[in-house]
PDBQT receptor file of N, H, CA, C and O in Angstrom, charges set to zero:
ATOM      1  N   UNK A   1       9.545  21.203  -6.707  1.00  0.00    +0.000 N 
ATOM      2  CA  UNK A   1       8.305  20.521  -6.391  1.00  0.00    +0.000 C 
ATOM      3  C   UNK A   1       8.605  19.271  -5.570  1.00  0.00    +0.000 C 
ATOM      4  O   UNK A   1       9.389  18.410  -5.969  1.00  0.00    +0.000 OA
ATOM      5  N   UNK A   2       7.985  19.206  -4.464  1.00  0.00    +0.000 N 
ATOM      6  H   UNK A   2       7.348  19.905  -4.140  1.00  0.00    +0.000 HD
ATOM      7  CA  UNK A   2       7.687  18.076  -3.749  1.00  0.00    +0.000 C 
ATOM      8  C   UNK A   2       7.718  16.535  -4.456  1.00  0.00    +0.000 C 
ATOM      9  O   UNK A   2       6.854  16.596  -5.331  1.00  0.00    +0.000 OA
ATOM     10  N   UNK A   3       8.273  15.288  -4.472  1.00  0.00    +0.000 N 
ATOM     11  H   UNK A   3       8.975  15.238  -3.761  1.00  0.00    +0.000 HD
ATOM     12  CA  UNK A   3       7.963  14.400  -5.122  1.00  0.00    +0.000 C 
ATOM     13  C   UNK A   3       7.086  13.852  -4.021  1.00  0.00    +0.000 C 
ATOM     14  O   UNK A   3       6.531  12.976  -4.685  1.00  0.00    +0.000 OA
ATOM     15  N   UNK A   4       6.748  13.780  -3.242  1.00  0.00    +0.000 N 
ATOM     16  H   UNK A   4       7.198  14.492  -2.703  1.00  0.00    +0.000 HD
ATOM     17  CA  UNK A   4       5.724  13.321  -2.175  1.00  0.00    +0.000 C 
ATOM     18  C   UNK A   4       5.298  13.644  -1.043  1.00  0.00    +0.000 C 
ATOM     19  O   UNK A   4       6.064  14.137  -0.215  1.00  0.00    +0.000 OA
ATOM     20  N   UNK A   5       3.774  13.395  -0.742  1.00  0.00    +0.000 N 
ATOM     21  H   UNK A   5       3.152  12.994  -1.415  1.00  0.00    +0.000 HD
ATOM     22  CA  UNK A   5       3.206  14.890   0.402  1.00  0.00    +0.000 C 
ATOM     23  C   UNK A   5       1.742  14.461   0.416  1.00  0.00    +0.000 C 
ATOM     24  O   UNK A   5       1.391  13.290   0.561  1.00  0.00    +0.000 OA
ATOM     25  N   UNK A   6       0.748  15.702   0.223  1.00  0.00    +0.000 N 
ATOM     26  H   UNK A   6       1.034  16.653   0.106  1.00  0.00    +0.000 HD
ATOM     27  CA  UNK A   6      -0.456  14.955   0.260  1.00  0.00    +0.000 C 
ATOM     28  C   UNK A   6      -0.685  16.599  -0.298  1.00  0.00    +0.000 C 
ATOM     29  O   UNK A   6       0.078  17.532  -0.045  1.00  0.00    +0.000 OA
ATOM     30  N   UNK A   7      -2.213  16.688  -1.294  1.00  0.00    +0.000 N 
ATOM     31  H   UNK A   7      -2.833  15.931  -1.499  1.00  0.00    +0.000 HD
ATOM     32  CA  UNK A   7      -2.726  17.425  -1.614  1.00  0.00    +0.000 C 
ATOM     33  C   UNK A   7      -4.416  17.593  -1.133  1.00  0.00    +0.000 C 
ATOM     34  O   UNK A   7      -5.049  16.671  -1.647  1.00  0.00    +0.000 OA
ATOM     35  N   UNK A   8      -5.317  18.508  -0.295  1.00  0.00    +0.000 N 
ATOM     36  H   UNK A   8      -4.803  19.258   0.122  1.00  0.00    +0.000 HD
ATOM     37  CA  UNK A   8      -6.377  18.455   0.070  1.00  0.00    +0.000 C 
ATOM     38  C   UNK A   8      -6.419  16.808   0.616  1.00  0.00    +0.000 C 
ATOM     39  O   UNK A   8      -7.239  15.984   0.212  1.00  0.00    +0.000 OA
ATOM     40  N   UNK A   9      -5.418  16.560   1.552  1.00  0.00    +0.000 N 
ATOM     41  H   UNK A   9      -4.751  17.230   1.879  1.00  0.00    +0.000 HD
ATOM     42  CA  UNK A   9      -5.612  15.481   2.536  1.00  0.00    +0.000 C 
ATOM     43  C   UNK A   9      -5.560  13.828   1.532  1.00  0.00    +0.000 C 
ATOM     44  O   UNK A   9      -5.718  12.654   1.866  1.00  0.00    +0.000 OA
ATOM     45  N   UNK A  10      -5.366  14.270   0.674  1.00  0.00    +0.000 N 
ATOM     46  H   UNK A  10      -5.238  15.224   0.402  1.00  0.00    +0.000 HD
ATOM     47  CA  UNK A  10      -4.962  12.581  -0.748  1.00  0.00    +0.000 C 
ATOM     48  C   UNK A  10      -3.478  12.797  -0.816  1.00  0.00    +0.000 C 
ATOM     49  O   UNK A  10      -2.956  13.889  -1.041  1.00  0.00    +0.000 OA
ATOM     50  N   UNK A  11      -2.748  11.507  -0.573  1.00  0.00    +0.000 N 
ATOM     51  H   UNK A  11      -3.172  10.620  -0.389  1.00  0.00    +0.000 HD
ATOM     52  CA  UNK A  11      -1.418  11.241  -0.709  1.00  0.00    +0.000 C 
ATOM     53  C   UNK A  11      -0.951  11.186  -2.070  1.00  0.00    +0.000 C 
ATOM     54  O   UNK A  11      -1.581  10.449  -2.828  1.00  0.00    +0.000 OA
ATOM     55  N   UNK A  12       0.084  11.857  -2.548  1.00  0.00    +0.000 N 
ATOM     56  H   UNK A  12       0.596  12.456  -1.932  1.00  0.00    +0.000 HD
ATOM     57  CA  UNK A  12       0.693  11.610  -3.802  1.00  0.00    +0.000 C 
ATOM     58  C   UNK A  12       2.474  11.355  -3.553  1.00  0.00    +0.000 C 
ATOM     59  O   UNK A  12       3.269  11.722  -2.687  1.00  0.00    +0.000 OA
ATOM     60  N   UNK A  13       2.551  10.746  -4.482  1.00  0.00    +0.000 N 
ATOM     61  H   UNK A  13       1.906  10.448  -5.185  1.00  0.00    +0.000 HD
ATOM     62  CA  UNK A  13       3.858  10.153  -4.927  1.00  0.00    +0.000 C 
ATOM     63  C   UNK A  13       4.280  10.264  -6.536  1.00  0.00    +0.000 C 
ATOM     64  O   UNK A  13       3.854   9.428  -7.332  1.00  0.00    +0.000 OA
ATOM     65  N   UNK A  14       4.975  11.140  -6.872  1.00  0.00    +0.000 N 
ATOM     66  H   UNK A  14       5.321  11.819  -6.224  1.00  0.00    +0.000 HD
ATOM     67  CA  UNK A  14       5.906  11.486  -8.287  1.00  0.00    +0.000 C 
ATOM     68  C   UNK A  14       6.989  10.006  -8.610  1.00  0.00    +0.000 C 
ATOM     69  O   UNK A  14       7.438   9.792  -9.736  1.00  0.00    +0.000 OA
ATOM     70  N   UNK A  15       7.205   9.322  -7.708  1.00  0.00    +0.000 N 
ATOM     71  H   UNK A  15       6.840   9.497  -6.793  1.00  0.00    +0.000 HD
ATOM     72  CA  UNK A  15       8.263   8.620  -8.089  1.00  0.00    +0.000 C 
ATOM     73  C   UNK A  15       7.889   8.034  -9.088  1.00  0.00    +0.000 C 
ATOM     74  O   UNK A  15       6.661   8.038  -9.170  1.00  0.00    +0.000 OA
ATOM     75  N   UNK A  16       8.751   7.158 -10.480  1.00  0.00    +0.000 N 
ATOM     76  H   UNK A  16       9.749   7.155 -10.413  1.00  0.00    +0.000 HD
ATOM     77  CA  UNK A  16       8.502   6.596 -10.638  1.00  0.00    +0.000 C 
ATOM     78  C   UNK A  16       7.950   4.944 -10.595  1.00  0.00    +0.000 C 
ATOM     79  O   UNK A  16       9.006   4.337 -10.418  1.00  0.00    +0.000 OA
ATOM     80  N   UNK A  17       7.040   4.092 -10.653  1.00  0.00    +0.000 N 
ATOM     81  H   UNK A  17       6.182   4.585 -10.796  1.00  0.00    +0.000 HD
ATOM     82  CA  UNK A  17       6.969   3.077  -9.845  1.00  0.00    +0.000 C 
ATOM     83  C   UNK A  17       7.271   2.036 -10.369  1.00  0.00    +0.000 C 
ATOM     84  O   UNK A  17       7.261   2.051 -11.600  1.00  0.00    +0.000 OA
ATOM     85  N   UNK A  18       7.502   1.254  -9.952  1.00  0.00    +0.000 N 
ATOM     86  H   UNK A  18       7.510   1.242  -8.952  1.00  0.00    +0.000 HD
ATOM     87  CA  UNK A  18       8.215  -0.231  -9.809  1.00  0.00    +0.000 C 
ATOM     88  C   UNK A  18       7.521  -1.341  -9.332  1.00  0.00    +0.000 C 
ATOM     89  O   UNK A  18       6.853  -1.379  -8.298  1.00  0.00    +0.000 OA
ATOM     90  N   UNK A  19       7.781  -2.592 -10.437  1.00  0.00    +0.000 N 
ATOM     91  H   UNK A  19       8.323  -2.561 -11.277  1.00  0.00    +0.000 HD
ATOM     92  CA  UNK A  19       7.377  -3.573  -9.823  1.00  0.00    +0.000 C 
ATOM     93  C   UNK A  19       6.801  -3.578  -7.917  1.00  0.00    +0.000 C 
ATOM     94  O   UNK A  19       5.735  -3.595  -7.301  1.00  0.00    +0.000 OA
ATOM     95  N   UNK A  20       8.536  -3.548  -7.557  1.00  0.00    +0.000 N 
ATOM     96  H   UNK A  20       9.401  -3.535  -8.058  1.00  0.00    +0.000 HD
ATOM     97  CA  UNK A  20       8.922  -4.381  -5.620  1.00  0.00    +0.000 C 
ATOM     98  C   UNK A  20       7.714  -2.987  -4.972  1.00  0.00    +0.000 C 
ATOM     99  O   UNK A  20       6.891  -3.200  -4.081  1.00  0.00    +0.000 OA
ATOM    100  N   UNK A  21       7.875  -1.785  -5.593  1.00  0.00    +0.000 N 
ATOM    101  H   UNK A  21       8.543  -1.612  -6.316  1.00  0.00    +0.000 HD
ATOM    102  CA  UNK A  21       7.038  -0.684  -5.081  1.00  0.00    +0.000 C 
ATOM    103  C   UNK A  21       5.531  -1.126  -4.904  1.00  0.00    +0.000 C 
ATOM    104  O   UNK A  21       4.912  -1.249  -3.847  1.00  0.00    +0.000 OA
ATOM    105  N   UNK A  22       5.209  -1.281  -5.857  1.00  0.00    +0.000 N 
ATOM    106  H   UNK A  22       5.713  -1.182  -6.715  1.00  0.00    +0.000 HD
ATOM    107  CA  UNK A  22       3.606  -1.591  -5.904  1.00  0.00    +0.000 C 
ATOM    108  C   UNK A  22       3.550  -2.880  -5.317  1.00  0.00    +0.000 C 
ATOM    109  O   UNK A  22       2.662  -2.929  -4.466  1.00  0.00    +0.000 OA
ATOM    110  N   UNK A  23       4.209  -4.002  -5.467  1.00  0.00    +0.000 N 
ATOM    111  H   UNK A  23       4.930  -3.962  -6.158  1.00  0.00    +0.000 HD
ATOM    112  CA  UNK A  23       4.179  -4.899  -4.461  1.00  0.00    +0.000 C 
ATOM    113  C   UNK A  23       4.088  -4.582  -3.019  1.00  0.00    +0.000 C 
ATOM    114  O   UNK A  23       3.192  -5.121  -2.369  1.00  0.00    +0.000 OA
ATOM    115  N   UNK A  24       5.043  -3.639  -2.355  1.00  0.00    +0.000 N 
ATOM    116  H   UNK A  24       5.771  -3.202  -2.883  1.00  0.00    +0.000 HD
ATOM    117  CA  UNK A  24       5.780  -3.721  -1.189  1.00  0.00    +0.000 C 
ATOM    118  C   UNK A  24       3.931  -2.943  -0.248  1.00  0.00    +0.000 C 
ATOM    119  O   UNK A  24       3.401  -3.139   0.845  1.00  0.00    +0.000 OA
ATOM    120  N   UNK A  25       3.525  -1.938  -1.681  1.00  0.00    +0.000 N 
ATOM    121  H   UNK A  25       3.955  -1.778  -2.569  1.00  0.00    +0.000 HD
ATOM    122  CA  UNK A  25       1.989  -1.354  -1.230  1.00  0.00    +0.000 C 
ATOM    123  C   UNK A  25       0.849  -2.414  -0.910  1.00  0.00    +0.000 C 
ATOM    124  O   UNK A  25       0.081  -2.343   0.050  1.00  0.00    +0.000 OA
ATOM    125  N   UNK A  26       0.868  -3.240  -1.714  1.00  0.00    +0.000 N 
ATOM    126  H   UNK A  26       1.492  -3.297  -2.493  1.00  0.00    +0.000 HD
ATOM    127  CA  UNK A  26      -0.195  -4.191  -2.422  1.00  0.00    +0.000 C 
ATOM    128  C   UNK A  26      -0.435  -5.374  -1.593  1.00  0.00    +0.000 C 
ATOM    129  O   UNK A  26      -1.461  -5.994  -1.309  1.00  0.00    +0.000 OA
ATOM    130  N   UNK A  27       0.660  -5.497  -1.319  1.00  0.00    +0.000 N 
ATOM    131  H   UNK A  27       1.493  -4.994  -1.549  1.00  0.00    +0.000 HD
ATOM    132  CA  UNK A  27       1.051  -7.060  -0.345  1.00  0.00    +0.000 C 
ATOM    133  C   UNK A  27       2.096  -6.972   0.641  1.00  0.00    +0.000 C 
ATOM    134  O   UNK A  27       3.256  -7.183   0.286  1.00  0.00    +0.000 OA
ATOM    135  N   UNK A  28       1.865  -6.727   1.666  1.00  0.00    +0.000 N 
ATOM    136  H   UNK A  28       0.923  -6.556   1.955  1.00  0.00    +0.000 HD
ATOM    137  CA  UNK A  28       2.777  -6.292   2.689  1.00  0.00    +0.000 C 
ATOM    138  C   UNK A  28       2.510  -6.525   3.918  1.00  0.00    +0.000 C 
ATOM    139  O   UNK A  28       2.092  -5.702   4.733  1.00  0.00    +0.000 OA
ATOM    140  N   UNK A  29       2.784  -7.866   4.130  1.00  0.00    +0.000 N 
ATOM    141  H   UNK A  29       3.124  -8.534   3.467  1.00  0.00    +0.000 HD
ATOM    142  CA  UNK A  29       2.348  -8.719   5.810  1.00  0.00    +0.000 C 
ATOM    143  C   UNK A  29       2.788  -7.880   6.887  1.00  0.00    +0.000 C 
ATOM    144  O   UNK A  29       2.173  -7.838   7.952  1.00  0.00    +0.000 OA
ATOM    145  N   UNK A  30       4.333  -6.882   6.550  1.00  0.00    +0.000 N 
ATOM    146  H   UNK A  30       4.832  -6.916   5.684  1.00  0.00    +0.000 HD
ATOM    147  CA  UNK A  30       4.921  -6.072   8.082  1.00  0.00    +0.000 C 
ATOM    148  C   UNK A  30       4.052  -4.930   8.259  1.00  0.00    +0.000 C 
ATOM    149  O   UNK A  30       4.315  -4.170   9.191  1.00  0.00    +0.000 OA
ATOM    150  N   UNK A  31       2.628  -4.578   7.192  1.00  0.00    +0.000 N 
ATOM    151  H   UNK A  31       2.414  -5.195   6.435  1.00  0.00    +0.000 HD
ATOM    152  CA  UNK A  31       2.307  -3.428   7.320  1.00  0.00    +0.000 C 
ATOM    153  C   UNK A  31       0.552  -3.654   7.875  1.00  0.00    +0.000 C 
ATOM    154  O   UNK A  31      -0.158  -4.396   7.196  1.00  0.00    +0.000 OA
ATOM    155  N   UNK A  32      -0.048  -2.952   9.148  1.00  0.00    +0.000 N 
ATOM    156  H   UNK A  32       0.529  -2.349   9.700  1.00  0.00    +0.000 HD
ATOM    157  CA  UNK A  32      -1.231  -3.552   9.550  1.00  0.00    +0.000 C 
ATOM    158  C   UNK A  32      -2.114  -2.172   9.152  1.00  0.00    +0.000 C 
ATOM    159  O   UNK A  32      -2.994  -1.690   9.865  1.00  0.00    +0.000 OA
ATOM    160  N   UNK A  33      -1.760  -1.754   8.106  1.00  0.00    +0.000 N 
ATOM    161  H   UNK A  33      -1.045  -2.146   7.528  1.00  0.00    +0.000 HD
ATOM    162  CA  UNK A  33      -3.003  -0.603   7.463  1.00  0.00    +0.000 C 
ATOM    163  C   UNK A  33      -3.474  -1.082   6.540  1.00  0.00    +0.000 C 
ATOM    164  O   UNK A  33      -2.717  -1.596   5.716  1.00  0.00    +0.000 OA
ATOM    165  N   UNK A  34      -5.019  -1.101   6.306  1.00  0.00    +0.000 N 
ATOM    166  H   UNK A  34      -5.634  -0.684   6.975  1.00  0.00    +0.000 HD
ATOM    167  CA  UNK A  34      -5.495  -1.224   4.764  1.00  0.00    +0.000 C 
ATOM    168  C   UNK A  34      -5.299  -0.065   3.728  1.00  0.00    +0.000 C 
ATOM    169  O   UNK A  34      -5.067  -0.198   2.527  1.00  0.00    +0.000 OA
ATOM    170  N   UNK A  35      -5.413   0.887   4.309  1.00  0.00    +0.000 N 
ATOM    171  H   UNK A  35      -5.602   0.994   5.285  1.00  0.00    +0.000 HD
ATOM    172  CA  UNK A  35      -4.858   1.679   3.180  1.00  0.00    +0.000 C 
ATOM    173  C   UNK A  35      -3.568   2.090   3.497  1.00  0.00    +0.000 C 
ATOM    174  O   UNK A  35      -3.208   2.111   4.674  1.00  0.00    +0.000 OA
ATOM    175  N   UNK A  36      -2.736   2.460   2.476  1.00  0.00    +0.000 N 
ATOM    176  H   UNK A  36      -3.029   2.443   1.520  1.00  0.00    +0.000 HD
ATOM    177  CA  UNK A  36      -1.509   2.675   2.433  1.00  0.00    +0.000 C 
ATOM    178  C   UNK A  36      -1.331   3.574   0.958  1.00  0.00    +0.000 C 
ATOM    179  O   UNK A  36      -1.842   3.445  -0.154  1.00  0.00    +0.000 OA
ATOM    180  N   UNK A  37      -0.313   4.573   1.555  1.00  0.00    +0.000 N 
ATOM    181  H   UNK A  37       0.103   4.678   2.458  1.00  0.00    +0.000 HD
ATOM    182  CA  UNK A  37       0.269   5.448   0.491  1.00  0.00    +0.000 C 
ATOM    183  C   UNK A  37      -0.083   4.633  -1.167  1.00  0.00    +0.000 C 
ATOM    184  O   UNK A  37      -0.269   3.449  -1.451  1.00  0.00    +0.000 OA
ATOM    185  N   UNK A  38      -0.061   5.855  -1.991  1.00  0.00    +0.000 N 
ATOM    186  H   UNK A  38       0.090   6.816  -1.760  1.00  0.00    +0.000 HD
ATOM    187  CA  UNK A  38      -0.109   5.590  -3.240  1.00  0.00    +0.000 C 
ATOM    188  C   UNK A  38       1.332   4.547  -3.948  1.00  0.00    +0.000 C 
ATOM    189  O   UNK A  38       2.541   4.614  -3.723  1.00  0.00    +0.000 OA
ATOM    190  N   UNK A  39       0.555   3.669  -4.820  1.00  0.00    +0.000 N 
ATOM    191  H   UNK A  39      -0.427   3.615  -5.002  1.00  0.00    +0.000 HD
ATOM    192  CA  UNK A  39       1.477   2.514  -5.380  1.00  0.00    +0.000 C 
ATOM    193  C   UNK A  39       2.079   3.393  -6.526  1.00  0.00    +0.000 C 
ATOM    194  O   UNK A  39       3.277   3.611  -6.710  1.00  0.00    +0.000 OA
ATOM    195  N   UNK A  40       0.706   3.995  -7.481  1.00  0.00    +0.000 N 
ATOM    196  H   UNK A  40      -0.267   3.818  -7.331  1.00  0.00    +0.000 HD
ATOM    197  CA  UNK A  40       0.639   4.697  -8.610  1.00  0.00    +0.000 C 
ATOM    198  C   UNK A  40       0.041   6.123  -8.602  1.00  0.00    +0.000 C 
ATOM    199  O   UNK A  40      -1.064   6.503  -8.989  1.00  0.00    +0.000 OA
ATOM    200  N   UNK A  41       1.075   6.814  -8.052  1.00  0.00    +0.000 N 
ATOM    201  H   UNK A  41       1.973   6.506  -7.737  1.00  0.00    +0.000 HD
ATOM    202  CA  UNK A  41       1.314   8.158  -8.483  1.00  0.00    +0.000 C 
ATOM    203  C   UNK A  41      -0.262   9.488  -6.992  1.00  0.00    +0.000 C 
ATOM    204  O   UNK A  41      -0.132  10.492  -6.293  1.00  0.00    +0.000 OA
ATOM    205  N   UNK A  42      -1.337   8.594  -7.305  1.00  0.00    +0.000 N 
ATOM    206  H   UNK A  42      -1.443   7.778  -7.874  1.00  0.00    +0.000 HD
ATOM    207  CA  UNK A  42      -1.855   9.262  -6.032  1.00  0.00    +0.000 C 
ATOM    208  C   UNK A  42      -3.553   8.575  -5.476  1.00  0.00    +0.000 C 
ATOM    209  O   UNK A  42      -4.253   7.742  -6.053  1.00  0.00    +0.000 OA
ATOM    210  N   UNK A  43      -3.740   9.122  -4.500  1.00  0.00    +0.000 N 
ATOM    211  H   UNK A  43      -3.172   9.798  -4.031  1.00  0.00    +0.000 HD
ATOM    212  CA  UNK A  43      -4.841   8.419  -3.936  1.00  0.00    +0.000 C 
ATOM    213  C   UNK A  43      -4.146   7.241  -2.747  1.00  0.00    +0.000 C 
ATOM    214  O   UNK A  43      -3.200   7.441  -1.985  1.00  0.00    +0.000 OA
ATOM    215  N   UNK A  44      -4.853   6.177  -2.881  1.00  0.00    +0.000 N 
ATOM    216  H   UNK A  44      -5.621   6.015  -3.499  1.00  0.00    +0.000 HD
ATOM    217  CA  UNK A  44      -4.390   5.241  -1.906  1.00  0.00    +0.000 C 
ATOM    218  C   UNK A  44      -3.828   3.798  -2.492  1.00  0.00    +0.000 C 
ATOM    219  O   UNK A  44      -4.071   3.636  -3.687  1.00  0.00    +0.000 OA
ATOM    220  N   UNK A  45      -3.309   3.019  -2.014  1.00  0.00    +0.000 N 
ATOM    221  H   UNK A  45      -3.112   3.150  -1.042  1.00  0.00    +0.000 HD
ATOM    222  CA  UNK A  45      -3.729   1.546  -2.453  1.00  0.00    +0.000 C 
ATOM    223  C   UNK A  45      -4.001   0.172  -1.208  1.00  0.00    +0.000 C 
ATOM    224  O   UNK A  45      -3.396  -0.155  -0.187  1.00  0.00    +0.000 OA
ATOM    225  N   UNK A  46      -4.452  -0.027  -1.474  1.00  0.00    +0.000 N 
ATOM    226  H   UNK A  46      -4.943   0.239  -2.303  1.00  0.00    +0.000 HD
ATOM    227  CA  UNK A  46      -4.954  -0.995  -0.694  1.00  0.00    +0.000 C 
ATOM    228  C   UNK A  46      -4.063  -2.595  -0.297  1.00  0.00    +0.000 C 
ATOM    229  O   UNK A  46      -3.948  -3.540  -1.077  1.00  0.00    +0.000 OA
ATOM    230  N   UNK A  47      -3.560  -2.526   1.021  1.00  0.00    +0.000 N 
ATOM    231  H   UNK A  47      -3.653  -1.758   1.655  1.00  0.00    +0.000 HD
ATOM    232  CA  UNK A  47      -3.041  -3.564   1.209  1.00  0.00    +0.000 C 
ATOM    233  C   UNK A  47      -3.996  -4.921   1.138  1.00  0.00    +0.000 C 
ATOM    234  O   UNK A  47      -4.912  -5.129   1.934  1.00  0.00    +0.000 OA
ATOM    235  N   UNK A  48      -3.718  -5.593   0.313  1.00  0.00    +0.000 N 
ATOM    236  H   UNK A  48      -2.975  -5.424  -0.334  1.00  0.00    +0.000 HD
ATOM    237  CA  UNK A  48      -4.748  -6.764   0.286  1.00  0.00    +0.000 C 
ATOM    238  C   UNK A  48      -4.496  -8.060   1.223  1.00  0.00    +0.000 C 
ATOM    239  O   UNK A  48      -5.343  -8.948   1.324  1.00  0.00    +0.000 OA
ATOM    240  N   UNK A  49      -3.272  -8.086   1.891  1.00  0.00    +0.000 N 
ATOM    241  H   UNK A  49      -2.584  -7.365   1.809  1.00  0.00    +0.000 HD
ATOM    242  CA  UNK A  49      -2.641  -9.063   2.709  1.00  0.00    +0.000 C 
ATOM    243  C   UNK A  49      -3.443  -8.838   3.999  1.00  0.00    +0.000 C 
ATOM    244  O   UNK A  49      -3.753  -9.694   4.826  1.00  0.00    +0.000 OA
ATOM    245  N   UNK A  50      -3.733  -7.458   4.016  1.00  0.00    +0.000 N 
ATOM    246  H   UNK A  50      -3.481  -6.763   3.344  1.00  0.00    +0.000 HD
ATOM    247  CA  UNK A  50      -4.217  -7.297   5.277  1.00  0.00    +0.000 C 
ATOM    248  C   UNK A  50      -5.776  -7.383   5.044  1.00  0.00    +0.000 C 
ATOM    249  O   UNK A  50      -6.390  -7.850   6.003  1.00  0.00    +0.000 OA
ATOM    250  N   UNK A  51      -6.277  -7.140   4.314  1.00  0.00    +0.000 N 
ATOM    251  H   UNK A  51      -5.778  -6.761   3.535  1.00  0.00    +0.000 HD
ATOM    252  CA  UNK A  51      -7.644  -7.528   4.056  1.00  0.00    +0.000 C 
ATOM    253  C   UNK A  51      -8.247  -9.072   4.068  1.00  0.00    +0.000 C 
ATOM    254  O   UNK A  51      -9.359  -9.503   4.373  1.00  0.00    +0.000 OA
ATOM    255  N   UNK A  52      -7.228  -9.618   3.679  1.00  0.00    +0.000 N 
ATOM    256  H   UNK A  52      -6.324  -9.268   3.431  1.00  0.00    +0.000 HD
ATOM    257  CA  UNK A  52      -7.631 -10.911   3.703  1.00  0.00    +0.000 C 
ATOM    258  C   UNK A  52      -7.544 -11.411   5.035  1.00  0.00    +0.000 C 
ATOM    259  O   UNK A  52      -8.342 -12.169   5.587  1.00  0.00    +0.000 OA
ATOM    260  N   UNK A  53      -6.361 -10.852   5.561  1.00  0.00    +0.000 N 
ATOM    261  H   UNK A  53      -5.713 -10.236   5.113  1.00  0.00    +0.000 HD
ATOM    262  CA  UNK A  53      -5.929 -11.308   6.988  1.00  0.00    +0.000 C 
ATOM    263  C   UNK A  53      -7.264 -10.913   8.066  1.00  0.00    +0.000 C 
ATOM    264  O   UNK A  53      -7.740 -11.788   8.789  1.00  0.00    +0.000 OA
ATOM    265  N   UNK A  54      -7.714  -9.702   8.070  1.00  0.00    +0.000 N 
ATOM    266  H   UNK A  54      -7.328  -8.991   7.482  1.00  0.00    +0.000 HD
ATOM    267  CA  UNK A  54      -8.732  -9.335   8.978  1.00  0.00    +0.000 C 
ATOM    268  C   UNK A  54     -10.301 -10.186   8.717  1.00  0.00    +0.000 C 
ATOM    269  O   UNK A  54     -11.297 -10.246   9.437  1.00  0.00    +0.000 OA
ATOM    270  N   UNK A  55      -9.995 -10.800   7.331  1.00  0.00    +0.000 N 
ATOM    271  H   UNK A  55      -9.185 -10.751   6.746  1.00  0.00    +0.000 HD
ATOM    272  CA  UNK A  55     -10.958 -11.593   6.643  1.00  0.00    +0.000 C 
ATOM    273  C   UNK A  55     -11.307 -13.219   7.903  1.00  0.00    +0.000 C 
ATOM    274  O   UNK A  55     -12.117 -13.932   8.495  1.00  0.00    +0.000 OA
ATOM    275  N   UNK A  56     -10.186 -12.961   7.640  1.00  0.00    +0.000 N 
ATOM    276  H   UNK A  56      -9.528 -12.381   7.159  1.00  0.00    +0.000 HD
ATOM    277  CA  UNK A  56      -9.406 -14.545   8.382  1.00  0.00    +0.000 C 
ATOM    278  C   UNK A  56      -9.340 -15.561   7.323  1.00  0.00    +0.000 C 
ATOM    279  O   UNK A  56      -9.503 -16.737   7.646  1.00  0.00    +0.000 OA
ATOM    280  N   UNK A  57      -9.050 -15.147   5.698  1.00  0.00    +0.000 N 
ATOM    281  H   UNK A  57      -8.918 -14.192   5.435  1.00  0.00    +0.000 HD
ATOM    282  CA  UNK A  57      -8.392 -15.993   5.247  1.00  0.00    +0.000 C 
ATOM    283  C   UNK A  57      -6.821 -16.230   5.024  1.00  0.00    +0.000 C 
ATOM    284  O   UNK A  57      -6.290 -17.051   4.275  1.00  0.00    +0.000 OA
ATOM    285  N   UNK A  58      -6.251 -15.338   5.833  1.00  0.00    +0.000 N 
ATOM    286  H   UNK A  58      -6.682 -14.672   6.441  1.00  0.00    +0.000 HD
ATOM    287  CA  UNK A  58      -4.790 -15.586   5.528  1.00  0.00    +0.000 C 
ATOM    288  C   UNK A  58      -4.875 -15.262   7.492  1.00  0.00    +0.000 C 
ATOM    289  O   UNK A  58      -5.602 -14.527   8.160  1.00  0.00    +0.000 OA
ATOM    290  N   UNK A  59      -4.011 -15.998   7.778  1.00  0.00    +0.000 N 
ATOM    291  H   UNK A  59      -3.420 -16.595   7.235  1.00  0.00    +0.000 HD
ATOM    292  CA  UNK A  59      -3.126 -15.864   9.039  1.00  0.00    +0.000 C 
ATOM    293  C   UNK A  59      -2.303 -15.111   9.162  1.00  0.00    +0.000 C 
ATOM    294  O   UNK A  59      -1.804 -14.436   8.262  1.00  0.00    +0.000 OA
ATOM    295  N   UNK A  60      -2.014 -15.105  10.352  1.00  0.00    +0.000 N 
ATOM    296  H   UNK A  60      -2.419 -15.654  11.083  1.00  0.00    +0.000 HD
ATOM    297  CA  UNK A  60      -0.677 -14.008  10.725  1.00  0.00    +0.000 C 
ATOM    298  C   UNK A  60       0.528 -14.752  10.296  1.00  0.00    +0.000 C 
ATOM    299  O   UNK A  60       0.503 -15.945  10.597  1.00  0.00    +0.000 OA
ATOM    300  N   UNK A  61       1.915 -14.200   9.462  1.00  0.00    +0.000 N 
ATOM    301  H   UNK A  61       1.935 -13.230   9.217  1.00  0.00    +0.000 HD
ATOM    302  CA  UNK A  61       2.933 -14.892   9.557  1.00  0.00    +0.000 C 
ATOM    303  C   UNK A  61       3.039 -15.833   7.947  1.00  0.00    +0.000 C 
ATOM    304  O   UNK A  61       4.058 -16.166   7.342  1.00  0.00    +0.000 OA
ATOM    305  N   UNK A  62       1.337 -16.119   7.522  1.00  0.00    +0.000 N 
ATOM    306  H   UNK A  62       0.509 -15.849   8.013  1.00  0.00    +0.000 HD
ATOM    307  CA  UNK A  62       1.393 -16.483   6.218  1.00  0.00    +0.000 C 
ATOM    308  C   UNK A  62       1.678 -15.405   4.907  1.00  0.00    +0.000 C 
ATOM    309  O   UNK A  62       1.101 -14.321   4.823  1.00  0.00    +0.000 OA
ATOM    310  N   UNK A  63       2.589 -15.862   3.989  1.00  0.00    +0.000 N 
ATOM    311  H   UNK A  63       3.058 -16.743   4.057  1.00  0.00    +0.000 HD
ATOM    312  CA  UNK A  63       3.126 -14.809   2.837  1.00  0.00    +0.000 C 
ATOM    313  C   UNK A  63       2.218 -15.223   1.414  1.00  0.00    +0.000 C 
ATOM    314  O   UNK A  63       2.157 -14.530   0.399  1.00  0.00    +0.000 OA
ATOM    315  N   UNK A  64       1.684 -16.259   1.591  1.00  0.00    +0.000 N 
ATOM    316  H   UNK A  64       1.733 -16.822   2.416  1.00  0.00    +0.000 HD
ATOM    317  CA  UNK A  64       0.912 -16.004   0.281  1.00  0.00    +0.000 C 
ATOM    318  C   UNK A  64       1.539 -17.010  -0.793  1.00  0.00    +0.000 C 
ATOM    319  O   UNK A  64       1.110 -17.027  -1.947  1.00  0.00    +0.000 OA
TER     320      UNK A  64
């Protein structure tokens, strides 16, 4: 079995997850997608660095 792929077009991930993992999804200034691969196991998660950023409360280059 696949540990990661996408099922009817939803991303999944078997790995187990980790702190830096769900971080690296969650909050991730090098990454300019709001959604991004699954943190936890499937669906999406939402970069919030970049949400805020397109917000214009965080700048480019700011880490939070």
């Amino acid at each position: 079995m696949k540990r990661t792929g996408s099922f009817l077009g939803i991303p999944y991930d078997w790995h187990r997850p980790t702190w830096a993992g769900i971080k690296e999804r969650m909050w991730n200034p090098r990454d300019p997608r709001i959604f991004t691969p699954p943190a936890l196991i499937w669906g999406w998660s939402i970069n919030l660095y970049e949400v805020l950023r397109r917000l214009g409360i965080m700048r480019q280059g700011d880490q939070g």
